[in-house]
Backbone as CSV, one residue per row, in Angstrom:
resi,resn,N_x,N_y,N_z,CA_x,CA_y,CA_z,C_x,C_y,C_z
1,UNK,0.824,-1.197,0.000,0.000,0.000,0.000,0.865,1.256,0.000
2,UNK,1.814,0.803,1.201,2.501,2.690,1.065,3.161,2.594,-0.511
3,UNK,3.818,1.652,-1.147,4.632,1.802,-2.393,3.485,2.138,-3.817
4,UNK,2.388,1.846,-3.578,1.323,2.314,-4.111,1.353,3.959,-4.223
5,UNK,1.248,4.480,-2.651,1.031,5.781,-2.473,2.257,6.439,-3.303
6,UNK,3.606,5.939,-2.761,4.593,6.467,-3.341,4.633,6.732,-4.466
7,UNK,4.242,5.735,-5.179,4.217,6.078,-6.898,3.326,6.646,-7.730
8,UNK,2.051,6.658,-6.845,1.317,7.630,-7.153,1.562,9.132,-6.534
9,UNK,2.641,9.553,-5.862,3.017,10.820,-5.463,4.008,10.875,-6.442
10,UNK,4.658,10.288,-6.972,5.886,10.373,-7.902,5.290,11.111,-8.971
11,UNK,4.467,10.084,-9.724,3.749,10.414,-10.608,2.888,11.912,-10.923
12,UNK,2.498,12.316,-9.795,1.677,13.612,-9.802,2.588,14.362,-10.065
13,UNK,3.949,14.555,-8.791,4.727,15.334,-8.839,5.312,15.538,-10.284
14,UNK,5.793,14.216,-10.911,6.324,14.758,-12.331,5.152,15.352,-13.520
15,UNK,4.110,15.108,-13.469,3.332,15.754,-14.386,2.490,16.920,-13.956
16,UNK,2.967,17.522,-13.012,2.771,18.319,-12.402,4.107,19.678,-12.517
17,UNK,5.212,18.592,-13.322,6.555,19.841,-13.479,6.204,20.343,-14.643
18,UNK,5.864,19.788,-15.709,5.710,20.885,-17.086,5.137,22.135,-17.392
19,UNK,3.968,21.716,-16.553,2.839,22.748,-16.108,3.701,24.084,-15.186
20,UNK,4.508,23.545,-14.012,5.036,24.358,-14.094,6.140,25.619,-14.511
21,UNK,6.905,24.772,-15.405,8.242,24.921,-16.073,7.156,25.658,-17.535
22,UNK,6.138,25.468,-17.773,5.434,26.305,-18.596,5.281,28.070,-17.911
23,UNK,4.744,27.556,-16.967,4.294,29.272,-16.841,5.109,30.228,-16.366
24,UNK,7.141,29.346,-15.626,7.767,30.375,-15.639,8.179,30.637,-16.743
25,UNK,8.052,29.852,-18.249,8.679,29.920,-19.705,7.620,31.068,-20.251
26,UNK,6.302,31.682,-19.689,5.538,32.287,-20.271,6.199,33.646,-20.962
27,UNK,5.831,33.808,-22.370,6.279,35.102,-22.509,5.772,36.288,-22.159
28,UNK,6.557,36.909,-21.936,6.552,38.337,-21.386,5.207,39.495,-22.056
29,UNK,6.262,39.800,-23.625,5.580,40.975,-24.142,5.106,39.927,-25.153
30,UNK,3.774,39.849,-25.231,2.738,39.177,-25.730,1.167,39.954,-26.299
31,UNK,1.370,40.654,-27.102,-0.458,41.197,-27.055,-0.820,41.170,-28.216
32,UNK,-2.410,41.475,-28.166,-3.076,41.251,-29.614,-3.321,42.509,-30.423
33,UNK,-3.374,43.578,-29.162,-3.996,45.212,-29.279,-3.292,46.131,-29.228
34,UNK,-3.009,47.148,-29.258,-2.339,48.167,-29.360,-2.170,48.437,-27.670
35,UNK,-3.615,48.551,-26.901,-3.760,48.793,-25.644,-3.255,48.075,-24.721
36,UNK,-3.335,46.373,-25.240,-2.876,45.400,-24.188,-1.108,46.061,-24.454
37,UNK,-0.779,46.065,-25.621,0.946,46.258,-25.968,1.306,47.501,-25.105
38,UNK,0.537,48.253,-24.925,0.971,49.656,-24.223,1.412,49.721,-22.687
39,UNK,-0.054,48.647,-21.976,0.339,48.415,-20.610,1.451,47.325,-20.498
40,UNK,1.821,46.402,-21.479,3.108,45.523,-21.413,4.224,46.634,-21.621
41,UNK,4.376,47.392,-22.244,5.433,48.231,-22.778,5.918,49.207,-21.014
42,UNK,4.563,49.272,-20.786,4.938,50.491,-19.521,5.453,49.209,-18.446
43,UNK,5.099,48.844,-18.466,5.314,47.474,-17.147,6.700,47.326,-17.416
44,UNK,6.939,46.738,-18.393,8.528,45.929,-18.497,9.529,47.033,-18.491
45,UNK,9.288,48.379,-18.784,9.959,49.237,-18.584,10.418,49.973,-17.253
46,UNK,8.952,49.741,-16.428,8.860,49.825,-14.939,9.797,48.985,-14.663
47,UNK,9.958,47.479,-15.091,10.522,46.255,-14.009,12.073,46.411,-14.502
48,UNK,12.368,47.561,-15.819,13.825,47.353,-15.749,14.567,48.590,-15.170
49,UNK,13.936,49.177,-14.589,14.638,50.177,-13.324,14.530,49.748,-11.903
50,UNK,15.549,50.049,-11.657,15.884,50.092,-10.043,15.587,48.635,-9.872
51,UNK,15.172,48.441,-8.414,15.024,46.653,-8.094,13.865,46.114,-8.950
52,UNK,13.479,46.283,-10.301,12.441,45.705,-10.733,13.077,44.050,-11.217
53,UNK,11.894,43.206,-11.512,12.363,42.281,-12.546,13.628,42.013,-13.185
54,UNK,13.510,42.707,-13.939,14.613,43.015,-14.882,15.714,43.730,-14.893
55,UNK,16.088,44.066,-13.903,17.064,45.252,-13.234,18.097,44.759,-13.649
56,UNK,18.597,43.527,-13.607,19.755,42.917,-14.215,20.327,42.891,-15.898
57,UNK,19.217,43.826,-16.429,19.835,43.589,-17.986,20.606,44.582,-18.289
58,UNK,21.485,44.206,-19.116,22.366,45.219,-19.081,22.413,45.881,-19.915
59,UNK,23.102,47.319,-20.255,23.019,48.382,-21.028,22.912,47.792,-22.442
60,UNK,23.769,47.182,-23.317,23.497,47.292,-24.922,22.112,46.283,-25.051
61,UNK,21.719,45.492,-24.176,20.310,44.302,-24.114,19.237,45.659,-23.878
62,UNK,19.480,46.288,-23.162,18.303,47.563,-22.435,18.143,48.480,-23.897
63,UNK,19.016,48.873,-24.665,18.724,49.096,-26.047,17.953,48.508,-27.269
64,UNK,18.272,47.211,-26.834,18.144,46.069,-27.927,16.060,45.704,-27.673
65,UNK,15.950,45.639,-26.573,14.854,45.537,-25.714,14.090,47.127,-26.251
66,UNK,14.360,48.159,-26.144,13.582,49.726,-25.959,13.256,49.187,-28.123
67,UNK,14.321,48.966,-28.546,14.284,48.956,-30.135,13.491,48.508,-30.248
68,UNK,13.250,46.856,-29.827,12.074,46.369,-29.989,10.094,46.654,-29.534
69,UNK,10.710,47.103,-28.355,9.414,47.915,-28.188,8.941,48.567,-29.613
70,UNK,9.530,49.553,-29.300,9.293,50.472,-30.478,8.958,50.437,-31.185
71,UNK,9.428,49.409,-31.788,9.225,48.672,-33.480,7.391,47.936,-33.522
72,UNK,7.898,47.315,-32.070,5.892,46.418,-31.705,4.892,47.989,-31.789
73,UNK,5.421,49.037,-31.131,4.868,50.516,-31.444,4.384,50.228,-32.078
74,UNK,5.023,50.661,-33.143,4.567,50.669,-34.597,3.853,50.316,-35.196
75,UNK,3.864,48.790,-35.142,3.401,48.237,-35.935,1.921,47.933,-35.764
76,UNK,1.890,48.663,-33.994,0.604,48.134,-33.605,-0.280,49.654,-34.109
77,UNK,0.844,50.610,-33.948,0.257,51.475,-34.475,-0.531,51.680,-35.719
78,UNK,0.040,51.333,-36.593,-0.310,50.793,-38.662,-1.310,50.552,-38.563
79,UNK,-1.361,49.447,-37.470,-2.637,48.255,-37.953,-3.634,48.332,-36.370
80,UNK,-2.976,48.751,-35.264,-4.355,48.472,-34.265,-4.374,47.399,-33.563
81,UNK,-4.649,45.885,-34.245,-4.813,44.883,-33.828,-3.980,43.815,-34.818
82,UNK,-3.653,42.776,-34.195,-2.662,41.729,-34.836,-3.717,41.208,-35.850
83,UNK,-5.187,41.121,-35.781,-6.121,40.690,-36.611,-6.237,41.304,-37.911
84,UNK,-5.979,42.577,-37.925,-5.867,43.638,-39.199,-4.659,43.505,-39.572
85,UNK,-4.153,42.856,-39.312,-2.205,42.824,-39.825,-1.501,41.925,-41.064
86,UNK,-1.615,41.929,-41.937,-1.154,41.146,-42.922,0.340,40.143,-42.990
87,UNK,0.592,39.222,-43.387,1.432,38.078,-43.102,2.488,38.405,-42.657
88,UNK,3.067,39.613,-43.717,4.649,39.834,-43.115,4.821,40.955,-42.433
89,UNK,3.941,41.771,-42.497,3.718,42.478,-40.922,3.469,41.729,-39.600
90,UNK,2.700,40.265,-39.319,2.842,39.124,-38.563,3.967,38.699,-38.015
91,UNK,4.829,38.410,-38.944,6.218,37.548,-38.967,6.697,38.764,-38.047
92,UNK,6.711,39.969,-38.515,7.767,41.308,-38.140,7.397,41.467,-36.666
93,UNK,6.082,41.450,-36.505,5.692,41.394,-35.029,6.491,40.072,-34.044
94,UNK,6.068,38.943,-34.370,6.141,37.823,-33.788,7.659,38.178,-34.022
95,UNK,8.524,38.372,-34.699,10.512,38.197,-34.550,10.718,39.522,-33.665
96,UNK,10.276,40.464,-33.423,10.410,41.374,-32.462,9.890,41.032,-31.181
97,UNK,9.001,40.359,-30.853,8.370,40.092,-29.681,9.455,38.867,-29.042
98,UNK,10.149,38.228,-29.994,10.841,37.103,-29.813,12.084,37.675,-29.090
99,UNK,12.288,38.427,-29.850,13.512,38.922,-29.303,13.876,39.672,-28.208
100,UNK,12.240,40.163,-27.940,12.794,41.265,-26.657,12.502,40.078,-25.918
101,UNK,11.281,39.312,-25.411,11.361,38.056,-24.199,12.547,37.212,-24.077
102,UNK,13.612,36.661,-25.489,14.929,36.065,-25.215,15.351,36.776,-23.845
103,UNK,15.546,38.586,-24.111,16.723,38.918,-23.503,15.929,39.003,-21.983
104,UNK,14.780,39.090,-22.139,13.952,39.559,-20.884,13.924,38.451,-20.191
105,UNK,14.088,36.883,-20.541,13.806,35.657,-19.805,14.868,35.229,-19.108
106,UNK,16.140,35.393,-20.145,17.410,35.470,-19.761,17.579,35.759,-18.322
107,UNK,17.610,37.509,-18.490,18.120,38.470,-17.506,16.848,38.574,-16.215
108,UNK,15.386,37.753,-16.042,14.549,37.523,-15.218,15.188,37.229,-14.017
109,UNK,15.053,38.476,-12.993,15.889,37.771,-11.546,15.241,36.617,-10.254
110,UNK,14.003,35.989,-11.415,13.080,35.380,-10.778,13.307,33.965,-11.032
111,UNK,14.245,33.985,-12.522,14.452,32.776,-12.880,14.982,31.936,-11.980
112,UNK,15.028,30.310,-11.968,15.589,29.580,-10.968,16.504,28.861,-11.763
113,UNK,17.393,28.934,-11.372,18.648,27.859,-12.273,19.456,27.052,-10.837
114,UNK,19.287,25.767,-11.196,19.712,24.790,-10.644,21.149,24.151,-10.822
115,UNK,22.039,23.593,-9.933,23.414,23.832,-10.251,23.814,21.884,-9.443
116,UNK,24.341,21.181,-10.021,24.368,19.684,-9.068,25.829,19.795,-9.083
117,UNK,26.666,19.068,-8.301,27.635,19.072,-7.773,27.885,18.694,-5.986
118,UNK,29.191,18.550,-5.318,29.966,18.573,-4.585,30.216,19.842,-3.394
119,UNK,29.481,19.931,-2.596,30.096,21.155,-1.363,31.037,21.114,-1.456
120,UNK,32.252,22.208,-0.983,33.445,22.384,-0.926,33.439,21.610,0.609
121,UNK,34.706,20.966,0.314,35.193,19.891,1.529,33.918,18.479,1.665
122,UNK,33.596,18.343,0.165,32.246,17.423,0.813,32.827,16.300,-0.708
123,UNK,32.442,15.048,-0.608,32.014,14.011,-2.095,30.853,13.854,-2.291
124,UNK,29.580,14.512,-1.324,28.191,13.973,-1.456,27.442,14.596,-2.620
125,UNK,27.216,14.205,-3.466,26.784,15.524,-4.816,25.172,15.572,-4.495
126,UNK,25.226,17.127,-4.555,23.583,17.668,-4.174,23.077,18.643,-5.208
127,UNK,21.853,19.045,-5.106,21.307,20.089,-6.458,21.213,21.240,-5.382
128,UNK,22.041,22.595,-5.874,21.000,23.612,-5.238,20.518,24.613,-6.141
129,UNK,19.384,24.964,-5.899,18.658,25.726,-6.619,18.848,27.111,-5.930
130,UNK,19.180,28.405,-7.385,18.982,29.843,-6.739,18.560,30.710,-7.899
131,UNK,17.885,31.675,-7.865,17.497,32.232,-8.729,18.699,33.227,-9.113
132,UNK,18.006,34.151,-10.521,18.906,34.817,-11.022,19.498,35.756,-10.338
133,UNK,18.649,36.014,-9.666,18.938,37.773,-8.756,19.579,37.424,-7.978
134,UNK,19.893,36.426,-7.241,20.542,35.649,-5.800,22.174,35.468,-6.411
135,UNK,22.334,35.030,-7.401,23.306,34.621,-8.208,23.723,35.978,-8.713
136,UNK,23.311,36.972,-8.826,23.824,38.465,-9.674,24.019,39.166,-8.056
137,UNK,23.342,39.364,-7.594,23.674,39.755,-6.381,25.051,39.450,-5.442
138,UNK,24.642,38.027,-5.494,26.763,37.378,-4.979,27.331,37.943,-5.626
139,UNK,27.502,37.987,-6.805,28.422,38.762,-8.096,28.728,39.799,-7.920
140,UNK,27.920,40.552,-8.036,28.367,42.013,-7.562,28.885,42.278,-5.892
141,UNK,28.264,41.914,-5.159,29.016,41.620,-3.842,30.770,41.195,-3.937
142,UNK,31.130,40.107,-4.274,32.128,39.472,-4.429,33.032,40.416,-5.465
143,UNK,32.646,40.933,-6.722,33.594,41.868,-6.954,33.362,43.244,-6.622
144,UNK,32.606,43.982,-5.788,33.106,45.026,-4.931,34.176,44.865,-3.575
145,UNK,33.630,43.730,-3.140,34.789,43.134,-1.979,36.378,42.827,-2.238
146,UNK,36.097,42.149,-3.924,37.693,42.420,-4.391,38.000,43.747,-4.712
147,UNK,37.251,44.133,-5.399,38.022,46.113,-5.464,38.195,46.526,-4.215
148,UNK,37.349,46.515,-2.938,37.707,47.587,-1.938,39.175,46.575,-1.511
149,UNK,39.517,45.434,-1.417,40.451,44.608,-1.363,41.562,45.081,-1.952
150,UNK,41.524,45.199,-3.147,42.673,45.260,-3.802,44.059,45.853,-3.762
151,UNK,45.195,45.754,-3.881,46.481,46.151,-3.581,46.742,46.899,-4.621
152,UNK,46.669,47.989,-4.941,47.095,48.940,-5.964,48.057,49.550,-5.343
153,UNK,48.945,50.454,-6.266,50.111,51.373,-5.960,50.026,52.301,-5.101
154,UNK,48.743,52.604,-4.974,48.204,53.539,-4.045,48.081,53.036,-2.574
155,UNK,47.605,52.327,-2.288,47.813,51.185,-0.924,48.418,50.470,-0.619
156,UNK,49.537,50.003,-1.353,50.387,49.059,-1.032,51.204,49.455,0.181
157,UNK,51.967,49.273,1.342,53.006,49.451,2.003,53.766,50.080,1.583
158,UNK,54.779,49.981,0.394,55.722,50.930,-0.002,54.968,52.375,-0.310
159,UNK,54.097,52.788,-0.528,53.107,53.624,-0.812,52.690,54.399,0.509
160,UNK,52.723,53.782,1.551,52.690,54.306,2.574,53.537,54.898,3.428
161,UNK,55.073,54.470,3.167,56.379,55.113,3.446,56.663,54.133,4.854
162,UNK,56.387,52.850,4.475,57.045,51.630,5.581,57.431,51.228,4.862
């Protein structure tokens, strides 16, 4: 009976991961309307200042990202709705929309990326899971700690006249 239960908890649990691994894969800037595109446009722009979302993307991606907006502008502008839009005005939409969620899914500090391996001083290999922001955050921590660290000509001992 319990090995019953077990495998029917196994079971849920794994078909129960796609579903989720779907809706953090959801794309971002997605709309049909000019209006829905407008409140996506203001949002993602909100989440890439200061501690938003997206705070982690970096300057030439934060270009690459505003371009594409722009361009979805447009196009929603022309036409209004993706329904009034003719084939390769379609395509032009859908490869711009593609491109700004790449960089936006990427640089998501919500994302979870999972890492298996060995503790230091350990052979037991374990998974730990941390998201993006947790992982950019050490980063920047760790190299401000080496700059204020660092031994330049200016701080060194001989520099100091010992």
């Amino acid at each position: 009976m319990k090995r019953l239960v077990a495998t029917a908890l196994v079971f849920a649990l794994l078909a129960s991961s796609p579903a989720a691994l779907a809706d953090s894969a959801k794309p971002v800037v997605k709309a049909d309307t000019k209006e829905a595109f407008d409140a996506i446009a203001a949002s993602v722009r909100k989440d890439m200042d200061g501690d938003g979302r997206y705070a982690y993307v970096k300057p030439d991606e934060r270009q690459k990202i505003e371009a594409g907006l722009v361009e979805i502008g447009a196009l929603f502008d022309a036409n209004g709705a993706v329904e009034r839009m003719d084939k390769a005005t379609k395509i032009k939409l859908f490869n711009a929309q593609e491109q700004v969620n790449a960089i936006l899914t990427l640089r998501d500090r919500d994302r979870l990326i999972c890492e298996r391996g060995a503790a230091t001083g350990s052979r037991i290999v374990s998974t730990t899971c941390r998201t993006y922001g947790e992982l950019e955050a050490q980063r920047q921590a760790s190299s401000k700690l080496m700059l204020e660290h660092a031994v330049t000509p200016c701080n060194a001992p001989s520099c100091e006249g010992k």
